[in-house]
C-alpha positions in Angstrom: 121.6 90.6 96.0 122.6 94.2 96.7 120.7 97.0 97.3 123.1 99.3 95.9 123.4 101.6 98.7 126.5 101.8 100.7 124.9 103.3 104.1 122.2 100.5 103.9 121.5 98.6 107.2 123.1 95.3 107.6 121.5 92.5 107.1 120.1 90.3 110.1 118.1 86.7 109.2 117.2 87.8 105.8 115.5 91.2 107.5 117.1 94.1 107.5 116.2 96.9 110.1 114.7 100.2 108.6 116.4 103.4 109.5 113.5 105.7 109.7 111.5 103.0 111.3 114.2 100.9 113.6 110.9 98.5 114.9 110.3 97.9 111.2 112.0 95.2 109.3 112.1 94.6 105.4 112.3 90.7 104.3 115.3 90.6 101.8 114.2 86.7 100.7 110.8 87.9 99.9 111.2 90.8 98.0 113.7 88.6 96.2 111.3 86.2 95.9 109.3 88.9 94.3 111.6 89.8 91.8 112.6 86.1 91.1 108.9 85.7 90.3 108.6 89.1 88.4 112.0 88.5 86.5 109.9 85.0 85.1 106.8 87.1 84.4 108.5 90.0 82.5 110.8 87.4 80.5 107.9 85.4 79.8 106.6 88.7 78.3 109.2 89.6 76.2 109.2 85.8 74.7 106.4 86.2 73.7 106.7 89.6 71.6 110.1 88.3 70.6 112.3 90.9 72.4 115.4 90.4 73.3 116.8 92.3 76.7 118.5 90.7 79.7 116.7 91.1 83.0 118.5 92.8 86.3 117.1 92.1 89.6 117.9 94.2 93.3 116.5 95.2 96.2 116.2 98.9 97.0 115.1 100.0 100.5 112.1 98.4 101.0 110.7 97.2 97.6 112.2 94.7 94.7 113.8 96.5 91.3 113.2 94.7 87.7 115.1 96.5 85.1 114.9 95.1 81.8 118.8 96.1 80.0 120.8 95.6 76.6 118.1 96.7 74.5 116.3 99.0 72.6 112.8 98.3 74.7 110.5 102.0 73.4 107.3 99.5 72.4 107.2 98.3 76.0 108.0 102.4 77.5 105.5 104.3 75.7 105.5 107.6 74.7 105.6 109.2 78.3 106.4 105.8 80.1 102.9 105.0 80.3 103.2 101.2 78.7 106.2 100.9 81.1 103.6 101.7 84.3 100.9 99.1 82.4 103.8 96.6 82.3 104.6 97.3 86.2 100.8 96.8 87.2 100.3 93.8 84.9 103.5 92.5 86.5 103.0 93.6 90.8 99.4 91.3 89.7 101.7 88.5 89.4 103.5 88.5 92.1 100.4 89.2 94.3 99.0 86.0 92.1 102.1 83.6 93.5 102.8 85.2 96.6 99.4 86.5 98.0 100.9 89.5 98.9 100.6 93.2 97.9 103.8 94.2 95.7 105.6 97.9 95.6 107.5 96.4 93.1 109.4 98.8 90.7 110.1 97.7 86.9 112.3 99.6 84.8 113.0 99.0 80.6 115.7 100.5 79.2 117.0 102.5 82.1 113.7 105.2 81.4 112.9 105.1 85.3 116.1 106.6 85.8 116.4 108.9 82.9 112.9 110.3 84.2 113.9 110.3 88.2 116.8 112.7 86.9 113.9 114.8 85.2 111.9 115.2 87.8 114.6 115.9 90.5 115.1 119.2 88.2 111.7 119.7 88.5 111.3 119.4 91.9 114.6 121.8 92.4 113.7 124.7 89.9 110.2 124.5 91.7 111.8 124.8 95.1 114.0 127.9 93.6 110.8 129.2 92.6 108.8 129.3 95.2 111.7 130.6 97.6 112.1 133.4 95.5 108.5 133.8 95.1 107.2 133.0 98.8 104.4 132.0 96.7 103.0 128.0 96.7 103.3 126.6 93.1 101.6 123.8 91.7 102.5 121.3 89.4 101.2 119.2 86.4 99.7 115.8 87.2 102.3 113.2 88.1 102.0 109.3 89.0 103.0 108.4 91.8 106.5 107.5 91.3 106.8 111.2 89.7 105.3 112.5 92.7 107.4 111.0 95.4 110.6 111.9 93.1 109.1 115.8 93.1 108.6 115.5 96.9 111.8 113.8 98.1 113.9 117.1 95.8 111.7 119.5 96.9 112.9 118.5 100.6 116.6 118.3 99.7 115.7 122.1 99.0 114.7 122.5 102.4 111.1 123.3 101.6 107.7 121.4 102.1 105.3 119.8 99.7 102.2 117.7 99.3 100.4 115.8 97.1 96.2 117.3 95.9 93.8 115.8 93.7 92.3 112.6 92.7 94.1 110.2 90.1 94.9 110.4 87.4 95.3 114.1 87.8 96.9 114.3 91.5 99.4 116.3 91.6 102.3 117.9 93.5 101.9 121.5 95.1 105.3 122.9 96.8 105.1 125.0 99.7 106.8 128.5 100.4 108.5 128.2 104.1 106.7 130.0 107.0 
């Protein structure tokens, strides 16, 4: 499988090394594994509610990608993707259930994930612009945690700092004027 990135690390014995971390390695064959037994999970799923969409599995840096395609999916997204993030738990619970290990596995339907990390990068950007102009910190609404790490990863590409306050559900991301 490919991770889709280009500058990715080679692979070495199923490990690859990772470039932040060069003593860390990622298993490739496990979070394959994972997404092999997520991919029967979610199509099990749809089966049962008599969808129809093919299934798409990767690897992306260090966790395994799901992406349910060819179909028109909104029942299992939810209004503001939260029966898309009920689907992911429901889903990393079964891989921890056959592998007995803790998953950071990402499941997408109908390409929303990525419709929504474009979405957030704006937000993460105009918030940057905002706070430069500003010098004043500026915080945003409540975001999961996939929103979150979106938010902060633009708000760096800005050059500018951010962090993450509050408890869940309601944590959200404040962005940081430069000293």
């Amino acid at each position: 499988m490919s991770n889709g990135n280009t500058d990715a690390p080679e692979e070495s014995g199923g490990s690859v090394a990772v470039a932040d971390a060069p003593e860390e390695t990622i298993d490739i064959e496990a979070l394959e594994h994972e997404g092999d037994v997520a991919a029967d999970y979610i199509e099990g799923l749809l089966d049962i509610a008599d969808f129809d969409g093919d299934i798409d599995m990767d690897v992306e840096g260090d966790r395994a990608v799901v992406s349910v395609v060819g179909a028109t999916l909104d029942e299992l997204i939810g209004g503001e993707g939260e029966v898309l993030e009920a689907l992911q738990e429901l889903t990393r619970l079964a891989v921890h259930r056959s592998t007995g290990n803790r998953s950071r596995l990402m499941l997408d339907i109908g390409g929303w994930r990525e419709g929504r990390r474009a979405e957030l990068r704006k937000v993460g950007s105009e918030a940057a612009a905002e706070v430069k102009k500003s010098g004043e910190a500026k915080a945003l609404e409540p975001m999961t945690p996939f929103e979150r790490k979106v938010v902060h990863d633009a708000v760096a590409d800005a050059g500018l700092t951010s962090e993450s306050e509050g408890e869940e559900p309601y944590r959200y991301v404040v962005v940081l004027p430069a000293d």
